[in-house]
C-alpha positions in Angstrom: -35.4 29.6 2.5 -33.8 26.5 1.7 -32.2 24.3 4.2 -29.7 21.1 3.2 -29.6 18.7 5.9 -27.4 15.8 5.8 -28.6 12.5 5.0 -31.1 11.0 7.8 -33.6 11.8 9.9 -32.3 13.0 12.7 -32.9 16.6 11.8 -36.9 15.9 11.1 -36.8 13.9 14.6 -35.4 17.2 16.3 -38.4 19.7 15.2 -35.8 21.7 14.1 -38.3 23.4 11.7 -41.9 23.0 12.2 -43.5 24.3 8.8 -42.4 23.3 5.6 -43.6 24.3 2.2 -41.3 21.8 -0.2 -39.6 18.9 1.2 -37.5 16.9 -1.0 -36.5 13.6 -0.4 -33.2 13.0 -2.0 -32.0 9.0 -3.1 -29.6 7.5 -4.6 -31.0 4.8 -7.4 -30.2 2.4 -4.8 -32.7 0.0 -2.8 -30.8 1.2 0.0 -31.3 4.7 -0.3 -35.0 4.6 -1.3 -35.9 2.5 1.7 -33.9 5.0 4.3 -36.0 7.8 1.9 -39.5 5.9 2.5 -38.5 6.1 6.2 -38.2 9.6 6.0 -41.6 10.4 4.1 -43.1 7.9 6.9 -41.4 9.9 9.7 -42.8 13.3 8.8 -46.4 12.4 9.6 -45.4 11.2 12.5 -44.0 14.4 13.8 -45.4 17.5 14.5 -44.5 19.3 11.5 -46.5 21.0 8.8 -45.1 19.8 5.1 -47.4 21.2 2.5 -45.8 18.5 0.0 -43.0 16.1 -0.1 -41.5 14.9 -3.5 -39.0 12.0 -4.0 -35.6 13.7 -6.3 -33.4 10.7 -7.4 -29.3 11.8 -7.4 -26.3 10.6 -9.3 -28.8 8.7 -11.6 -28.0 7.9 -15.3 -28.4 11.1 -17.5 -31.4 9.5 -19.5 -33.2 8.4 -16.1 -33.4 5.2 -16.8 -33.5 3.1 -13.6 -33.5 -1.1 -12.9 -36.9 -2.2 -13.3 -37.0 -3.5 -9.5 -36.4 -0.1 -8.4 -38.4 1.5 -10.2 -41.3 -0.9 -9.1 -40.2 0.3 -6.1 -40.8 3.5 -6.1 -44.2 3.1 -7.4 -45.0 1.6 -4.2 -43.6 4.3 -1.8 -46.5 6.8 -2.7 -43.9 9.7 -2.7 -44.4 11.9 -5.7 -41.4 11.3 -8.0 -40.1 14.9 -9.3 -37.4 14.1 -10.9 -33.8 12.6 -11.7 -30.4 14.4 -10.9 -27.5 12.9 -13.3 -24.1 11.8 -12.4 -22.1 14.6 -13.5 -18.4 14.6 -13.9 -17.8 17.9 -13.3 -19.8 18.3 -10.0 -18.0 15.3 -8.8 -14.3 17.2 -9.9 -15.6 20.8 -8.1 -16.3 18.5 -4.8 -13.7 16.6 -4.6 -11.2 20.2 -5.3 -13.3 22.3 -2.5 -14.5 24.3 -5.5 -17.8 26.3 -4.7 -20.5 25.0 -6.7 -21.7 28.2 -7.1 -19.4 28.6 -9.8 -19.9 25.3 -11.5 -22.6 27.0 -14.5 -25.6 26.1 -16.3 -24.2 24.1 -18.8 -24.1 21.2 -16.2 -26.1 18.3 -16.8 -26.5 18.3 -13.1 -27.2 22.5 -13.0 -29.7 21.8 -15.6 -31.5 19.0 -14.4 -32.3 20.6 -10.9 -33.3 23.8 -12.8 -35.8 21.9 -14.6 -37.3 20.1 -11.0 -37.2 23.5 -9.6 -39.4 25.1 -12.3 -41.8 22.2 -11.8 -42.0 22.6 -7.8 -42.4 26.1 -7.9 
């Protein structure tokens, strides 16, 4: 089962799942965003739930990963497995912004791809 929660912790500071095979930490390639992620790996051990493993996924990055230096310094330092990088992709934006179902969006999307590839590697 997968479950999308909106950004924050508010649903890990609830219980409202106590086991957890996978949990993904999603950033932006922002300082912001990987500091509010750190708080989130952080949080889960200090709740009573069982997360087998926790990875950090980076969204709307550039398609080639690259990332500022400072961040990715950062992100050393966080101790959160890094699994991978989910690129800014046009079309993904254009079927959000249109109410389009992303089911439809295909697998020739950089973004499709990318999370395909993560995916593989988790499971």
């Amino acid at each position: 089962m997968v479950i999308d929660n909106e950004a924050g912790m508010e649903h890990l500071s609830r219980r409202t799942t106590r086991d957890v095979q996978h949990l993904l930490i999603i950033s932006d390639a922002s300082l912001r965003g990987l500091v509010a992620a750190e708080r989130i790996f952080v949080l889960r051990n200090e709740l009573d739930i069982r997360i087998e493993k926790s990875y950090l996924l980076i969204n709307k990055s550039k398609e080639d990963g690259i990332i500022p230096v400072e961040l990715e310094e950062h992100i050393k330092k966080m101790d959160i497995p890094l699994m991978g990088f989910v690129p800014l992709d046009s079309k993904l934006a254009d079927y959000d912004a249109f109410g389009k179902s992303l089911i439809e969006l295909g697998c020739d999307s950089v973004a499709y791809k990318s999370i395909e590839q993560i995916l593989e590697n988790i499971l």
